[in-house]
TIRO-2110 file (N, C-alpha, C; in Angstrom, 1 decimal):
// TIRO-2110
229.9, 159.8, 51.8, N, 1, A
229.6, 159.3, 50.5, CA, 1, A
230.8, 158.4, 50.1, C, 1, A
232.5, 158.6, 49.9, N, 2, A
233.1, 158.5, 49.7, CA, 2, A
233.4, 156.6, 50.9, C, 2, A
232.7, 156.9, 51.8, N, 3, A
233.0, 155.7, 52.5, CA, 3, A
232.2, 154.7, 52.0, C, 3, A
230.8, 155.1, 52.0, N, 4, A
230.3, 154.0, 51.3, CA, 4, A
230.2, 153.4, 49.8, C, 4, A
230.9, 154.5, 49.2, N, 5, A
231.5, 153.9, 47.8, CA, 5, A
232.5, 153.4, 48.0, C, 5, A
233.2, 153.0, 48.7, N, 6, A
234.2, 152.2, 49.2, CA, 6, A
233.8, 150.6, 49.5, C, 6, A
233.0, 151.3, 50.3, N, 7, A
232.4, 149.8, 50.6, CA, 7, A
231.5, 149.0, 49.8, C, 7, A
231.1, 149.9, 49.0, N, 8, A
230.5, 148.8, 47.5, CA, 8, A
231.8, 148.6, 46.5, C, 8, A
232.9, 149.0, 46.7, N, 9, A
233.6, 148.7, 45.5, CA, 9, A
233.5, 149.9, 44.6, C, 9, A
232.8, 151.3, 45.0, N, 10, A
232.4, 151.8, 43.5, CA, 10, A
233.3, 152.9, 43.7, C, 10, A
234.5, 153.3, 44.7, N, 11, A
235.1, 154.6, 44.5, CA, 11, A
236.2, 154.9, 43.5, C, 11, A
236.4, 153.4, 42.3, N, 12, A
237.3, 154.1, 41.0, CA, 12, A
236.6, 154.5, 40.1, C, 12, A
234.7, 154.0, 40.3, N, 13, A
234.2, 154.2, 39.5, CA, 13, A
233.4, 155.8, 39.4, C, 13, A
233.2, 156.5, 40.6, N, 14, A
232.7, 157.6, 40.6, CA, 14, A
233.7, 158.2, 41.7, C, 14, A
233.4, 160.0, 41.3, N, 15, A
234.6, 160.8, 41.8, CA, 15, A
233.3, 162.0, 42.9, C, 15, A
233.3, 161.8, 44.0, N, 16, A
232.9, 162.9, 45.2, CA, 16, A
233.7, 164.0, 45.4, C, 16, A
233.3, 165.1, 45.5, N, 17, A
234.0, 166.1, 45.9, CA, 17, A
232.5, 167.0, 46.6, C, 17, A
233.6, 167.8, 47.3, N, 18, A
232.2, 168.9, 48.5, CA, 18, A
233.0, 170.5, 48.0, C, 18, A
232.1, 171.2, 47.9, N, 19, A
232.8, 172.6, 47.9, CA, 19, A
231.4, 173.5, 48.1, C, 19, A
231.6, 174.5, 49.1, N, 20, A
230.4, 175.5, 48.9, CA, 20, A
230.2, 176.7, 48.5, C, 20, A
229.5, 177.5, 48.2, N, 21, A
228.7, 178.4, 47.1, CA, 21, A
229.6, 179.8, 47.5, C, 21, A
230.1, 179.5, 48.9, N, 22, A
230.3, 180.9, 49.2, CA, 22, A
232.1, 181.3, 49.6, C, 22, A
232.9, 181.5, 50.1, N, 23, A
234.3, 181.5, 50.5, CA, 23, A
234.4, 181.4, 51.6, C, 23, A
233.9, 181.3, 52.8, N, 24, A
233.7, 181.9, 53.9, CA, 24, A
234.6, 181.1, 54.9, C, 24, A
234.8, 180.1, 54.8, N, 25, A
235.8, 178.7, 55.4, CA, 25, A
236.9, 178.3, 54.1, C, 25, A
237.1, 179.1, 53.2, N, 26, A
238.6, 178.2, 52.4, CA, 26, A
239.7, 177.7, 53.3, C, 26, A
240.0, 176.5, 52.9, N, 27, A
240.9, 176.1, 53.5, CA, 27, A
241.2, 175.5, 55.0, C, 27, A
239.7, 176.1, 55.8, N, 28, A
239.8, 175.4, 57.0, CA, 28, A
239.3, 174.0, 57.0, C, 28, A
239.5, 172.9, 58.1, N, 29, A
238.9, 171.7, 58.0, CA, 29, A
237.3, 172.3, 59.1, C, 29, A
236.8, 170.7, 58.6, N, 30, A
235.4, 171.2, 59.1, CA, 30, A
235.2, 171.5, 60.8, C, 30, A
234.0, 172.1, 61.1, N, 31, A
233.7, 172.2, 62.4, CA, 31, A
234.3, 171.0, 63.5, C, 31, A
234.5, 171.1, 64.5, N, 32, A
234.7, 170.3, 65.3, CA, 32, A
233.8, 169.5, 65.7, C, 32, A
232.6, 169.8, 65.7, N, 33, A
231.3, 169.4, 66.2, CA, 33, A
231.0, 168.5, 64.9, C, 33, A
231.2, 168.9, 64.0, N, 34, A
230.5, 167.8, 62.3, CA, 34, A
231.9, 167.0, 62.7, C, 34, A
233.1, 167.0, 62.7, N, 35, A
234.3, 165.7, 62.8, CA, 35, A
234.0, 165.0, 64.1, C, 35, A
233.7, 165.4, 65.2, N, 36, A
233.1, 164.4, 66.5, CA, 36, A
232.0, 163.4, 66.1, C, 36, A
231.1, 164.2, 65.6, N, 37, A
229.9, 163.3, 65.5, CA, 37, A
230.4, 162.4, 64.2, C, 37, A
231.0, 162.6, 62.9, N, 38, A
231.4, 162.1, 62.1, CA, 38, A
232.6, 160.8, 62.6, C, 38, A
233.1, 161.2, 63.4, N, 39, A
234.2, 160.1, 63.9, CA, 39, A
233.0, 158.7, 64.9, C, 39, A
232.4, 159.6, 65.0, N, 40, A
231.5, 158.6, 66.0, CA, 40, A
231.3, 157.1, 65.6, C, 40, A
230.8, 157.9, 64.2, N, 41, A
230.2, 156.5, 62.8, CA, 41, A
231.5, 156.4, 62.0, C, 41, A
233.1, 156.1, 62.3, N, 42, A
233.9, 155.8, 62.2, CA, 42, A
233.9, 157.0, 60.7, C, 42, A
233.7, 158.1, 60.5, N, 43, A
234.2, 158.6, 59.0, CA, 43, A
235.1, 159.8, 59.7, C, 43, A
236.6, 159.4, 59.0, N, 44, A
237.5, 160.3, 59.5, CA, 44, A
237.9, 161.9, 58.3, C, 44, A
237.0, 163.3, 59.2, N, 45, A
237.2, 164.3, 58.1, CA, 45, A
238.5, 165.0, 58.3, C, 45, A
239.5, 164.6, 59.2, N, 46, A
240.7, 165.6, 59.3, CA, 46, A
241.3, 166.4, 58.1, C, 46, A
241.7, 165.6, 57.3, N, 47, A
242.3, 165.9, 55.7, CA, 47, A
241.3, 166.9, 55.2, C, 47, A
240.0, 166.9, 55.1, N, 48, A
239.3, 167.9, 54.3, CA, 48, A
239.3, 169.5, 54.7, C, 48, A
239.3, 169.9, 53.4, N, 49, A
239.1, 171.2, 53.6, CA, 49, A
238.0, 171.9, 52.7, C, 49, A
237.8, 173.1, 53.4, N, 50, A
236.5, 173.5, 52.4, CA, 50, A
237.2, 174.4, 51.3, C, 50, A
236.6, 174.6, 50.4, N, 51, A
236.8, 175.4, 49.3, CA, 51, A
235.7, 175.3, 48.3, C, 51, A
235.8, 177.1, 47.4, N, 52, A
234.4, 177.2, 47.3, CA, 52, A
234.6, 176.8, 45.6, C, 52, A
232.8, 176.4, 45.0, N, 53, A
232.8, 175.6, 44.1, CA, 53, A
233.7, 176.9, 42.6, C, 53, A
234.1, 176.3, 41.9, N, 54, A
234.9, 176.8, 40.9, CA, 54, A
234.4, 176.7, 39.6, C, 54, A
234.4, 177.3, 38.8, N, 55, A
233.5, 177.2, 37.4, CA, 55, A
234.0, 175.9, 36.4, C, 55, A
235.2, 175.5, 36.6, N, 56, A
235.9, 174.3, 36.0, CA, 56, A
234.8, 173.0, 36.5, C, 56, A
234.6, 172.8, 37.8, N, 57, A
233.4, 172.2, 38.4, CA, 57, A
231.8, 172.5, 37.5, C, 57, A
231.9, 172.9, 37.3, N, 58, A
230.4, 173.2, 36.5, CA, 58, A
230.2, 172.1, 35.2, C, 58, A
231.5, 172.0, 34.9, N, 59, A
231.9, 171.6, 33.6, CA, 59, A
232.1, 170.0, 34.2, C, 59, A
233.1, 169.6, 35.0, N, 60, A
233.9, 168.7, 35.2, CA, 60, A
233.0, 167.2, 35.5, C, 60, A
231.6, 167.9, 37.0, N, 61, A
231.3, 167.2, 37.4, CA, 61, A
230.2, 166.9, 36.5, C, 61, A
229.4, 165.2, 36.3, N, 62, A
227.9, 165.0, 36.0, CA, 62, A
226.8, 165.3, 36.8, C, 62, A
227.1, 165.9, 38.0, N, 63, A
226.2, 166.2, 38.7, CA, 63, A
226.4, 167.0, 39.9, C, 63, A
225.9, 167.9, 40.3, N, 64, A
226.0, 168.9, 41.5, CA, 64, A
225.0, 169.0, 42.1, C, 64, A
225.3, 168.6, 43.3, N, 65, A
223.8, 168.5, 44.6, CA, 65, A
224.3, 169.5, 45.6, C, 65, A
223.4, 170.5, 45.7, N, 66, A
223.3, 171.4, 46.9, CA, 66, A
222.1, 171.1, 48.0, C, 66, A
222.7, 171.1, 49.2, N, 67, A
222.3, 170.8, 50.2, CA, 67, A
221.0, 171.6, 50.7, C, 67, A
220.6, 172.5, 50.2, N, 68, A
219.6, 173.6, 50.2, CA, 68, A
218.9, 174.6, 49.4, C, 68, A
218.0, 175.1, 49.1, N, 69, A
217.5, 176.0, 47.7, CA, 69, A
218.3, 177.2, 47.6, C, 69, A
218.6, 177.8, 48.4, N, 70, A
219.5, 178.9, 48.6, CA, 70, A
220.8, 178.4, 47.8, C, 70, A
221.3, 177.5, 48.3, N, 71, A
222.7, 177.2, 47.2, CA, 71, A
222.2, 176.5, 46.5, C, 71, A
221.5, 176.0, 45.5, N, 72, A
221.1, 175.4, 44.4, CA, 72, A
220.8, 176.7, 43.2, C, 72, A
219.8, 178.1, 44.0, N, 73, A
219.9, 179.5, 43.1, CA, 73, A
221.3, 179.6, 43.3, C, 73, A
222.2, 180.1, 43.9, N, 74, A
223.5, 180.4, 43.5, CA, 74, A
224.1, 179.6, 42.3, C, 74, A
224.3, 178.4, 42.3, N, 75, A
224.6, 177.2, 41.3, CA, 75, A
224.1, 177.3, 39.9, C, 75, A
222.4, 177.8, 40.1, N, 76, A
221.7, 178.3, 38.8, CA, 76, A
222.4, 179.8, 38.1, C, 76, A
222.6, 180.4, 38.9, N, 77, A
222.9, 181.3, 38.8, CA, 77, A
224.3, 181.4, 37.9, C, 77, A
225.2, 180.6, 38.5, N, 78, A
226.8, 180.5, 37.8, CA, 78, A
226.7, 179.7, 36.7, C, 78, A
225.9, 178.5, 36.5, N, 79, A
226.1, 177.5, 36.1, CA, 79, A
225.8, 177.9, 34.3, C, 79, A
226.4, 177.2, 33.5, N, 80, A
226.1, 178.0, 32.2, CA, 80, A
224.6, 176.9, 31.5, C, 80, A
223.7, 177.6, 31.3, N, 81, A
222.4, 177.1, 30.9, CA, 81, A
222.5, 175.4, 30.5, C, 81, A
223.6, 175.1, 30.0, N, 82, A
223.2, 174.1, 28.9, CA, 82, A
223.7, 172.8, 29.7, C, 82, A
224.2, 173.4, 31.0, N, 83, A
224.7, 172.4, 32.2, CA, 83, A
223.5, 172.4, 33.3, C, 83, A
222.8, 173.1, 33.6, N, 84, A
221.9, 172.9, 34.2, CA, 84, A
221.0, 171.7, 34.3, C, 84, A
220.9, 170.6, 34.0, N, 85, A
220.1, 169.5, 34.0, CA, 85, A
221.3, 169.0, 34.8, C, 85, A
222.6, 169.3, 35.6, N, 86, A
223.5, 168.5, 36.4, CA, 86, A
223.1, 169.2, 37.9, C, 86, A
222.4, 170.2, 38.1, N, 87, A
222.0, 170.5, 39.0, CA, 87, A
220.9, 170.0, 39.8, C, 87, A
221.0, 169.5, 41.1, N, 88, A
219.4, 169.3, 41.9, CA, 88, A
219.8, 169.4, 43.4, C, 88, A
219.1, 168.9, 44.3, N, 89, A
219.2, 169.0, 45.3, CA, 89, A
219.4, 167.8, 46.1, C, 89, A
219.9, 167.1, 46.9, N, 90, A
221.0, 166.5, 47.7, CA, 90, A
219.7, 165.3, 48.0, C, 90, A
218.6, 165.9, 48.6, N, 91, A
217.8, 165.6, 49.7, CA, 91, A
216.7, 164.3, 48.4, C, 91, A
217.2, 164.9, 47.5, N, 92, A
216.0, 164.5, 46.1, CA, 92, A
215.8, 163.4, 46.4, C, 92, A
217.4, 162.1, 46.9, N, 93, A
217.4, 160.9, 47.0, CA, 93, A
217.5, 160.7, 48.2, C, 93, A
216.7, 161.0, 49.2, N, 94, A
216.8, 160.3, 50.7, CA, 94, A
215.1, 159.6, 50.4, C, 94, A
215.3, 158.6, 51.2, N, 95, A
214.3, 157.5, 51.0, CA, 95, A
213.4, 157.9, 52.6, C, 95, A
213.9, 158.1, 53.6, N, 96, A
213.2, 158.2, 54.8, CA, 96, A
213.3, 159.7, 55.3, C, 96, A
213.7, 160.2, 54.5, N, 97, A
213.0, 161.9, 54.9, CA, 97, A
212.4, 162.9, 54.0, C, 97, A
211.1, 163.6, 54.4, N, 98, A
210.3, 164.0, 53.6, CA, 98, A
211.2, 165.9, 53.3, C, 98, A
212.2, 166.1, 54.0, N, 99, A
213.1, 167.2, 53.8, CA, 99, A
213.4, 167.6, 52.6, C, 99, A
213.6, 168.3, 51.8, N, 100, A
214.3, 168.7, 50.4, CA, 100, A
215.7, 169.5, 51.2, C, 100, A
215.9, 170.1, 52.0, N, 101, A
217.1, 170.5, 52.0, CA, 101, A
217.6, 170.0, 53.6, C, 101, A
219.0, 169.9, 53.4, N, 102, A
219.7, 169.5, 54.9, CA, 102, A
220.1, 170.8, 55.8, C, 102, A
219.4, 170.6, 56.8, N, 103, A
219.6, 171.4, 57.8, CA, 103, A
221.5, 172.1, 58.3, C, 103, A
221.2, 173.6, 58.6, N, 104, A
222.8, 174.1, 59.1, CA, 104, A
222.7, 173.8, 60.0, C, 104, A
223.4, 172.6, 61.0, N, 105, A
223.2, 172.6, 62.7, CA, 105, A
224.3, 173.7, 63.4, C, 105, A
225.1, 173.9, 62.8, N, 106, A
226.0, 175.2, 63.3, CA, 106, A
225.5, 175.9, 64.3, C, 106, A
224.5, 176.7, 64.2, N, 107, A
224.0, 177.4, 65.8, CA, 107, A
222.9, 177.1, 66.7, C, 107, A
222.6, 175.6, 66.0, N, 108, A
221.7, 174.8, 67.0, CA, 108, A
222.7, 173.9, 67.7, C, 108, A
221.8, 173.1, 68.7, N, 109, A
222.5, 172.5, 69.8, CA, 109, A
223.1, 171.1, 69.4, C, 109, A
224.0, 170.3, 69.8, N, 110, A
225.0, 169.6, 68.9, CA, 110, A
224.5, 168.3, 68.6, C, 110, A
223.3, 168.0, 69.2, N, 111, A
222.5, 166.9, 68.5, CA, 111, A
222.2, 167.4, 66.8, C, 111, A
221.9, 168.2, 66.4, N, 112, A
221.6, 168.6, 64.9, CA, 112, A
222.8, 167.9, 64.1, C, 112, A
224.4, 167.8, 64.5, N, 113, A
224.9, 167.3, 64.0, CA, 113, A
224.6, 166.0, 63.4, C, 113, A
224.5, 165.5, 64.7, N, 114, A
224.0, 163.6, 64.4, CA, 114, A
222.8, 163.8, 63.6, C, 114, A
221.6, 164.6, 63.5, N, 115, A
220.8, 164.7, 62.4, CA, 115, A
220.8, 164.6, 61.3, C, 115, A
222.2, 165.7, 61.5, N, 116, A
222.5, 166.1, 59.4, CA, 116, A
222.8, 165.1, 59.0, C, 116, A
224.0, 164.0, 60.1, N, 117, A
224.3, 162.9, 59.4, CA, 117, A
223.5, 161.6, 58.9, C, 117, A
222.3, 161.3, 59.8, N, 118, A
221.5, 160.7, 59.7, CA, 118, A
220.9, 161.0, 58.2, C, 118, A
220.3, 162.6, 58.1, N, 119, A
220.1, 163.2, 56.6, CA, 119, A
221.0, 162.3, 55.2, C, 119, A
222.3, 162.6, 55.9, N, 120, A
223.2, 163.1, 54.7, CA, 120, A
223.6, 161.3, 54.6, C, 120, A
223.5, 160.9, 55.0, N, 121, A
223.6, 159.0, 55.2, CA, 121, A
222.8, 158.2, 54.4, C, 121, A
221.4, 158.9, 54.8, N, 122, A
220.2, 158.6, 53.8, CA, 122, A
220.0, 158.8, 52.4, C, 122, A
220.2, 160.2, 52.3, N, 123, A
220.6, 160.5, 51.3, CA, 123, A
221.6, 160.1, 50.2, C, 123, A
222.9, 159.9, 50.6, N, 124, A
223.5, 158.7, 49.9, CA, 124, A
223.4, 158.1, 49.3, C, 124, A
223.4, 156.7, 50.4, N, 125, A
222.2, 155.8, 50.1, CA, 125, A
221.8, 155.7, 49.0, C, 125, A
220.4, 156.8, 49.2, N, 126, A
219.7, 156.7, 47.8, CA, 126, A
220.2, 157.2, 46.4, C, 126, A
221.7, 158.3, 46.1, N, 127, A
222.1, 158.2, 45.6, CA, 127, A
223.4, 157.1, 44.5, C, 127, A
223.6, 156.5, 45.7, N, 128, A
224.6, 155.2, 45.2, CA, 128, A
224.1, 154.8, 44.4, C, 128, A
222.7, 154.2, 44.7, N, 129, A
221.4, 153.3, 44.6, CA, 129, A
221.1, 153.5, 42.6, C, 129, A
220.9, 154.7, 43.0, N, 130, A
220.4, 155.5, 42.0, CA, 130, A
221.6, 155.7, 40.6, C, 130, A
223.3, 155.5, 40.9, N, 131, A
224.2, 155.9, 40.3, CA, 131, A
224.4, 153.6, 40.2, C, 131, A
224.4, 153.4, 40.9, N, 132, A
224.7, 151.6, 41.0, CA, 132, A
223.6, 151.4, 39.3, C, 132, A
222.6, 151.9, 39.5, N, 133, A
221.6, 151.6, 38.5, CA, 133, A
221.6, 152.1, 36.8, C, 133, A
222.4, 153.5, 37.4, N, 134, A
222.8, 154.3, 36.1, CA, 134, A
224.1, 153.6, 35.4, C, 134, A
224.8, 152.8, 36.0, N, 135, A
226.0, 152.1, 35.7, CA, 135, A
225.7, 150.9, 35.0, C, 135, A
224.7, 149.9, 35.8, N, 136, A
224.3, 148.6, 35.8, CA, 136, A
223.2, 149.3, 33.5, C, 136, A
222.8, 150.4, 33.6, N, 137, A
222.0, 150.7, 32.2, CA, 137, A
223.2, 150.9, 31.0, C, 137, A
224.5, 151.6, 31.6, N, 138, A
225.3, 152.1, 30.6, CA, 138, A
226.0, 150.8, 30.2, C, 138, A
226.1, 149.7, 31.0, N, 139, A
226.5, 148.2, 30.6, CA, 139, A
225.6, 148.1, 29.7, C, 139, A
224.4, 148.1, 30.0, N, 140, A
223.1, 147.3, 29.0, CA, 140, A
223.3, 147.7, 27.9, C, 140, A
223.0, 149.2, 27.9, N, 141, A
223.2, 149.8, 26.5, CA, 141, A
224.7, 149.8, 25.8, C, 141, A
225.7, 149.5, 26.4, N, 142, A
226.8, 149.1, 25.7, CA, 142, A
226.5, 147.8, 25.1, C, 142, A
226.0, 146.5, 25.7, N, 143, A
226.5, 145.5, 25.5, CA, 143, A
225.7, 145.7, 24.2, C, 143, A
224.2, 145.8, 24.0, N, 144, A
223.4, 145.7, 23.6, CA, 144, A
223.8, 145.9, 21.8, C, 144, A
224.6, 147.7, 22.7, N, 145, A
225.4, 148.5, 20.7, CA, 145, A
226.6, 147.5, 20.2, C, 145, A
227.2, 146.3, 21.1, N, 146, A
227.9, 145.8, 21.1, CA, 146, A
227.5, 144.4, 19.9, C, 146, A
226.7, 144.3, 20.4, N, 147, A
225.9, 142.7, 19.8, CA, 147, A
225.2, 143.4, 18.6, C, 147, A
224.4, 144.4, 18.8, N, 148, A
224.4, 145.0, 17.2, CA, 148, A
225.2, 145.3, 16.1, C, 148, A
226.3, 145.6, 16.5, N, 149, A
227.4, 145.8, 15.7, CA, 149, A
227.8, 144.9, 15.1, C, 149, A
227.9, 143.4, 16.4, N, 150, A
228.7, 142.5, 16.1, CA, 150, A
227.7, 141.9, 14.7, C, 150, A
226.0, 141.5, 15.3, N, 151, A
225.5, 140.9, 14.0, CA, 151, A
225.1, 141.9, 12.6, C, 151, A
225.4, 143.5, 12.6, N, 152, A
225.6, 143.9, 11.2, CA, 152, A
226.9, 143.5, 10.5, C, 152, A
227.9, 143.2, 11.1, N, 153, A
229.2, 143.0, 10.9, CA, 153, A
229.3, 141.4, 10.0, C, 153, A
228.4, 140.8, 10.6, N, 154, A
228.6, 139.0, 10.6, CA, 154, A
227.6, 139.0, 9.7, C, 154, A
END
């Protein structure tokens, strides 16, 4: 995600972060098998580390995508009611897969990796898409309160 908001220009304008539901990996970097296949398609994850999501996060972010329904109830579960419309699922915005959740390739065979990415690429994608659009509206509706102002003013 972070690479291809790069490559539109949009990574001062929106902030990615990954953290999962559970503790179980703090602080390690990811599988070796997800940074192989990730290096493949030139995205370098050495630097990352996992760490699990934090209640300041509930608050901080506009939106939190879980990769599966199982961590989307955990999310429901922490998340304080009135933030819940920032919660959905990852898969919501993939354009070429009929999936709602992305696959754990972990104890399948190491092609699943290249899958998830394929998934998780897609998915993107459709999110950029979707945030490029939410950006391109918050202009409109500024300019718009802008020029109203200007001719109650004049």
């Amino acid at each position: 995600m972070r690479h291809m908001l790069r490559q539109k220009g949009l990574e001062d304008k929106v902030e990615v972060d990954s953290a999962g539901t559970h503790g179980y990996h703090v602080g390690e970097p990811p599988d070796q098998r997800t940074q192989r296949a990730a290096a493949s398609r030139n995205y370098d994850l050495r630097d990352m580390r996992a760490r699990k999501v934090a209640a300041q996060d509930l608050d901080y972010f506009d939106m939190i995508l879980a990769m599966d329904h199982n961590n989307l109830s955990v999310l429901q579960r922490i998340c304080p009611p009135d933030k819940h419309h920032r919660l959905g699922l990852f898969m919501s915005y993939s354009k070429n897969f009929d999936d709602d959740e992305v696959p754990d390739p972990y104890y399948g065979l190491g092609h699943g990796f290249d899958l998830v990415l394929d998934m998780v690429e897609d998915a993107a994608n459709g999110l950029i898409e979707s945030i490029e659009q939410q950006l391109i509206d918050d202009v409109s509706v500024a300019g718009a309160a802008e020029r109203s102002q200007h001719d109650n003013a004049g």
